[in-house]
N, C-alpha and C positions, 0 to 999 in steps of 0.2 A: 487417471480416472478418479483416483481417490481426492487430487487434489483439486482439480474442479468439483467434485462434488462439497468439500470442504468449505470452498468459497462462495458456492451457491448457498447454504445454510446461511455462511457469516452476512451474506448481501439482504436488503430491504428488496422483497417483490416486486415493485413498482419501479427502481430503478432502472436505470438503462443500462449498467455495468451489467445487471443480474442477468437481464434480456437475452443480451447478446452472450452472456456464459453458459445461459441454457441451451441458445442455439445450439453451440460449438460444442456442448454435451451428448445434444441429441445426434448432432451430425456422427460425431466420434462413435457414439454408440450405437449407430447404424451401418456407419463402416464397417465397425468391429464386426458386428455380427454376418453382415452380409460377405465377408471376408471368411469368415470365419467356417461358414458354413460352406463358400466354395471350395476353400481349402480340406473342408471337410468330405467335402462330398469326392473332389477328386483322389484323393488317397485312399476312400473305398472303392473307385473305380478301378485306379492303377496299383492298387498292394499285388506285392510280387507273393509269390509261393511263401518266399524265405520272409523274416521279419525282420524289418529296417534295420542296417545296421548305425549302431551306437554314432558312426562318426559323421551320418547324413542329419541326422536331427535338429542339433543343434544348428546347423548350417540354415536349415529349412525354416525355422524358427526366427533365425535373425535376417534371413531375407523379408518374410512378413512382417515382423515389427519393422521393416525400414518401409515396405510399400505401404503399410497403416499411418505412421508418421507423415510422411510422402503426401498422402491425400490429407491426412488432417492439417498439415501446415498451408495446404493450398488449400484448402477451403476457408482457414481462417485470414488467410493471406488477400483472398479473392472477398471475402467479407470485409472486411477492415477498409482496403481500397474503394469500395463500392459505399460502405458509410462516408466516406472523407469526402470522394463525389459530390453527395447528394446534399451534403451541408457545405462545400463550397458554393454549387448550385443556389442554396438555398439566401447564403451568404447575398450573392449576387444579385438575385431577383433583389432580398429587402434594398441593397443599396441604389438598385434601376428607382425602386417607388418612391425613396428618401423625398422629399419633397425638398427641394433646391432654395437656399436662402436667397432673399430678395433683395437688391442695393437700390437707395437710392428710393425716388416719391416712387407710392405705388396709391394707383387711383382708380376708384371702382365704377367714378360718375364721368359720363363723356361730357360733362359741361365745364371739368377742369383741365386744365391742362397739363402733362406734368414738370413743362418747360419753365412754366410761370410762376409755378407750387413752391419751389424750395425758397426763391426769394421773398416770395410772399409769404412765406412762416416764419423767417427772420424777421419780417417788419412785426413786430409789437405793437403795432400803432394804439390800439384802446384797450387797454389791461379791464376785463371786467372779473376777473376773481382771482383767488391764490388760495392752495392749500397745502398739507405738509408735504404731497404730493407733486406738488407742480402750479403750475398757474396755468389762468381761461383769460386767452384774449379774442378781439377781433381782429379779422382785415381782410383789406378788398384785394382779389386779383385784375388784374390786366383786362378781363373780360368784362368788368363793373359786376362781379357775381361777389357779393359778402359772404365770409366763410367765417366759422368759430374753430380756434385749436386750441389745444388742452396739450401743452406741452409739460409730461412727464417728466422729474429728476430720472436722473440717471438710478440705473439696477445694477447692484452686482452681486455678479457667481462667479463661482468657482470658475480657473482657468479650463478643466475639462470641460465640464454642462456647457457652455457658452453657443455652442452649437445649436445642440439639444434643446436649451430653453428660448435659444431665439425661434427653432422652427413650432414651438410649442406656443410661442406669443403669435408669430405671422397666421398659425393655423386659427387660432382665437377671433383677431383681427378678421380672418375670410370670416367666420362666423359673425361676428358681430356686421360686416359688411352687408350681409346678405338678409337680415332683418327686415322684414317688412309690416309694422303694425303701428296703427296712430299714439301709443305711449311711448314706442322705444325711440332713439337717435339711433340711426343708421348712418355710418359710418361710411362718409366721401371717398375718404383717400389718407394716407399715413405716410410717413417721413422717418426712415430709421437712422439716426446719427451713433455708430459705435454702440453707445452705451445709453442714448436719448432716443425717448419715439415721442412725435408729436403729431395728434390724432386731428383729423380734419373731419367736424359736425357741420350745419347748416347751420346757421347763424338764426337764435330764436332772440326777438328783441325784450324779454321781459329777465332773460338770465337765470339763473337758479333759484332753487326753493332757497336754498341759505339767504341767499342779496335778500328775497321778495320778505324773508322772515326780519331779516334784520332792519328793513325799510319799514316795517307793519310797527316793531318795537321801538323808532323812533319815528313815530307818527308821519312819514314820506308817504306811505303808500296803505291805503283803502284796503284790506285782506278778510273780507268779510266770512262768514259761515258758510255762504254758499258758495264761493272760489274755494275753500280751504273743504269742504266736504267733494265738491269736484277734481281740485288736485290730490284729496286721497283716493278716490274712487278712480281716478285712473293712473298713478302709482301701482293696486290692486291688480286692473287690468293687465296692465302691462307682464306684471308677476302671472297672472295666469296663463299668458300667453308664454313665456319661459318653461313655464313650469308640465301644461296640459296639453296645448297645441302646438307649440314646438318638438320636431323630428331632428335630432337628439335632444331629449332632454336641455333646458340651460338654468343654473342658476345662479344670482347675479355675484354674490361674493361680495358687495360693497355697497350695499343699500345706504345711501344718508344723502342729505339736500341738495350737497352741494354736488350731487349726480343726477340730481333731479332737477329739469331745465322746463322753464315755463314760456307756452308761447303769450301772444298777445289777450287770447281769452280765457288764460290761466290750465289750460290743458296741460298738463305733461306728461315729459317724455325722459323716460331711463339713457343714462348713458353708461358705459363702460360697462358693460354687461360681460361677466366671466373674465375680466380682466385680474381678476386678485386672486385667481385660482394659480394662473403662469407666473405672477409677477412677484417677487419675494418682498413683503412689506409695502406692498401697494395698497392693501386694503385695511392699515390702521387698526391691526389687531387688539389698541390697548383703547379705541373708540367706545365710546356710551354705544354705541351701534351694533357692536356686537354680541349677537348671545353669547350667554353662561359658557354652552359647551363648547364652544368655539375659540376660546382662550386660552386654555392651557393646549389644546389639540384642535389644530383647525382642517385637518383632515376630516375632523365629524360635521365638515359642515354639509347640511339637508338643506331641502327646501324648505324646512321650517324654522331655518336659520335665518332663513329672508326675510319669514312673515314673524318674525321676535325682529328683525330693523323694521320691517314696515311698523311695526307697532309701536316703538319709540318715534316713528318719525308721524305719526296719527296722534302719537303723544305733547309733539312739539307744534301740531296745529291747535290742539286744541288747548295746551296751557299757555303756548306762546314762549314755554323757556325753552332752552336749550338742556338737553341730557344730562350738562355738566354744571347746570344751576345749584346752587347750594341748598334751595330747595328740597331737590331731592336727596341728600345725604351730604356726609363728609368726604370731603375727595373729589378733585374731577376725575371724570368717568368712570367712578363706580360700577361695580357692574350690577347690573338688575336692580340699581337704587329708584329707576321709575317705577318698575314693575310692583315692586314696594309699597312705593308712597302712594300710587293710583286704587292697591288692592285696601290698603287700610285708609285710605280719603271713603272709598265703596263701605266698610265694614261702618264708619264714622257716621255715613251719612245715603245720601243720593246722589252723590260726585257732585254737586251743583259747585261744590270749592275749587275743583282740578279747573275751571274752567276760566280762560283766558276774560276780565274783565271788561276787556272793548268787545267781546263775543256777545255779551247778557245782552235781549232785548226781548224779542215776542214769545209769548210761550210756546209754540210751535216749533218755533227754531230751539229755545231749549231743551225741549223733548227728545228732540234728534242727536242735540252735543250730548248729554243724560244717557242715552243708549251707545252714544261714540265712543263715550269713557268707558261704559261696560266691554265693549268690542277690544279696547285699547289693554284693558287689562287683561284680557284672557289674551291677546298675542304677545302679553310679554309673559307668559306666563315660564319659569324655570322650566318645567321637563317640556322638551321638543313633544312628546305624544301628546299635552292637553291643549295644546295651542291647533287653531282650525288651518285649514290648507285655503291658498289663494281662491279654489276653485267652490271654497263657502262663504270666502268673504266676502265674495262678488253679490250675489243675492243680498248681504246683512246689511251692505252699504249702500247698494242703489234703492233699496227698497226705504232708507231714511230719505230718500230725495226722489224726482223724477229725471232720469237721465237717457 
C-alpha cells in the first residue's frame, strides 16, 4: 500500500502509468476493506466463549494476506491482459486503413490509358521548360490526346520514412487529382519510378508564366497590362479557392511562374498545389519566392505565405524583373529585397518607377499598375498579420479591371 501510494505522488496525473496505478490502488483498497470487514464480521459471529488461542492467529492472518494478494494479482493480471488486447486490436484496425502504396501509372482520367502512359512519359519529344526541380515536357499518346509531364528529380529520405513519405505524397497527388476549378491544373494521372514521379497535366499551349515573362523581355511575345492584370487576377482566384472554398483547407507551398501555366487567352492555372509540403526540397526554400518566415522554419508556412509569393510574382508582372534582379538588392534571392525596394520606390514617389517600361501608355491603364504596386507592396509585406488574405484581394484586383 505504501508503495503504490508512493508512486502515485512520484507520477504526472495525466499519464497513463499514473491511471492505471490508481486503478490497482483503488481496487486493492476495496478488496482490502471489503475483506476486511467480512473477516470481521464473521469472528463476531463465530468467537467462542474462550479467547483465541495465541497459536490460531497468526495462522488466520496469513491465510487472508495470501486470499488479498490472490485477488489483487488477478485483477491486475486480468487488467494488464485486457490493456495489451485492446492496443493490439487497435494496432490492427490502423494497419487495415494504412492506405496501400500504389506501383506503376496511376490515372484519374478515363481518356488515358495506363497501358500507353508509361511509354509515353519516356518519350520527351518537346522539352517546353526545366527547373531545379525537374523539367515540363510534351507528348502525344496513342489515342492522338496531347499531355504535359513535369517530371520531378528524384527525393530522398531516410531508409525508414520512405514508406511514410511515399503514402504522404500518393495522398497529395489524390488531392490535387480531385481539384476542380478554372485556375488550378488538375492532375490526369502520375507515374511513380522508385525515387522519380512524373506528373501528368493537360497540355496548355501558351506554357508558363516564366516562358510568357522571359518571351515579353525579349520582345517575342505581346504581354500587355490587361493579360498581366488577368493572369494575376486569376493566380488570386485560384488561391482563394485553396484557401476559403476548399474542404480541407489547401495551401500551395510553391507559388512562382514556373507553376503557373497559361492557356491560349492568358488564363491561368496553378499547378503542384501542396506538393512542397510532402516533398523534401521541392519547393526551393532559398527562392526570391519565399517569405521571410518560411526560411529559417518552414513549418510556419500560412496561407499568408502564399499571398507574400503571390506578391513577388504581381511584382514580376509589373516590373517585368525577375526577384533575383540586381535591381532589387545585392545577392540573388535576397530575401524580401522586392518588398524593400517597391516600399521605398512608394515612400520616393507614386511607384510610376516600379513600372515595367513597355507597360506606360494611357493614363487609365496607369492608374490601375499605380494602385497594383500599392497592392504589391502590402503582400510582401515582412510580418504574415499585415499582408491581406486571398479572400481581399479578390475584390482589390477585379475592381481595377472588369472581369
Amino acid at each position: 500500500m505504501f508503495l503504490i501510494t508512493s508512486l502515485l505522488f512520484s507520477m504526472e496525473k495525466k499519464s497513463s502509468k499514473y491511471i492505471f496505478l490508481k486503478f490497482v490502488f483503488v481496487l486493492f483498497h476495496c478488496l482490502y476493506n471489503s475483506c476486511s470487514v467480512q473477516c470481521h464480521g464473521a469472528a463476531i459471529k463465530h468467537i467462542p466463549a474462550d479467547p483465541p488461542s495465541p497459536e490460531r492467529t497468526p495462522e488466520f492472518r496469513g491465510k487472508l494476506q495470501r486470499v488479498i494478494l490472490s485477488i489483487l494479482l488477478g485483477g491486475i493480471t486480468g487488467f494488464g491482459c485486457a490493456f495489451l488486447c485492446a492496443c493490439l486490436v487497435r494496432c490492427i484496425f490502423r494497419y487495415m486503413k494504412r492506405i496501400p502504396i500504389l506501383k506503376g501509372p496511376v490515372v484519374f482520367s478515363p481518356e488515358i490509358s495506363p497501358k500507353t502512359l508509361e511509354s509515353a512519359v519516356a518519350n520527351e519529344s518537346q522539352v517546353l521548360g526545366s527547373s531545379p526541380n525537374g523539367k515540363y515536357y510534351m507528348t502525344l499518346l496513342d489515342s492522338g490526346l496531347t499531355i504535359a509531364v513535369k517530371k520531378l528529380e528524384p527525393f530522398e529520405t531516410e531508409a525508414h520514412q520512405r514508406k511514410s513519405v511515399k503514402r504522404r505524397i500518393q495522398r497529395e497527388l489524390e488531392i490535387l487529382a480531385s481539384l476542380r476549378h478554372r485556375h488550378l491544373m488538375s492532375l490526369r494521372a502520375y507515374v511513380c519510378e522508385s525515387y522519380r514521379l512524373c506528373l501528368v497535366y493537360d497540355y496548355v499551349p501558351m506554357g508558363s508564366l516564366e516562358d510568357a515573362m522571359k518571351r515579353a523581355k525579349e520582345n517575342e511575345l505581346q504581354l500587355g497590362w490587361d493579360a498581366r492584370l488577368r493572369i494575376a487576377v486569376g493566380i488570386i482566384k485560384g488561391l482563394q479557392y485553396l484557401h476559403f472554398t476548399l474542404t480541407p483547407r489547401t495551401l500551395h507551398y510553391n507559388l512562382k511562374p514556373s507553376n503557373v501555366m497559361l492557356d491560349a487567352d492568358f488564363e491561368p492555372r496553378l499547378g503542384d498545389c501542396g506538393l512542397g509540403k510532402v516533398m523534401q526540397g521541392f519547393n526551393g526554400r532559398a527562392s526570391g519566392y519565399n517569405a521571410p518566415e518560411c526560411i529559417p522554419n518552414f513549418s510556419k508556412y500560412t496561407e499568408k505565405s502564399d499571398i507574400f509569393s503571390f506578391g513577388v510574382i504581381l511584382g514580376v508582372l509589373l516590373t517585368g524583373r525577375d526577384p533575383s534582379d540586381p535591381l532589387f538588392g545585392i545577392g540573388e534571392g535576397s530575401r524580401g529585397d522586392m518588398g524593400m525596394w517597391f516600399r521605398a520606390v512608394l515612400e520616393a514617389g507614386d511607384g510610376r518607377e516600379a513600372l515595367d517600361k513597355s507597360l506606360l501608355g494611357e493614363e487609365m491603364e496607369e492608374d490601375e499598375m499605380l494602385m497594383a504596386v500599392r497592392i504589391a507592396a502590402v503582400c510582401l509585406s515582412d510580418m504574415p498579420a499585415d499582408r491581406p488574405s486571398s479572400d481581399e484581394l479578390v475584390p482589390m484586383l477585379t475592381q481595377l479591371h472588369s472581369f
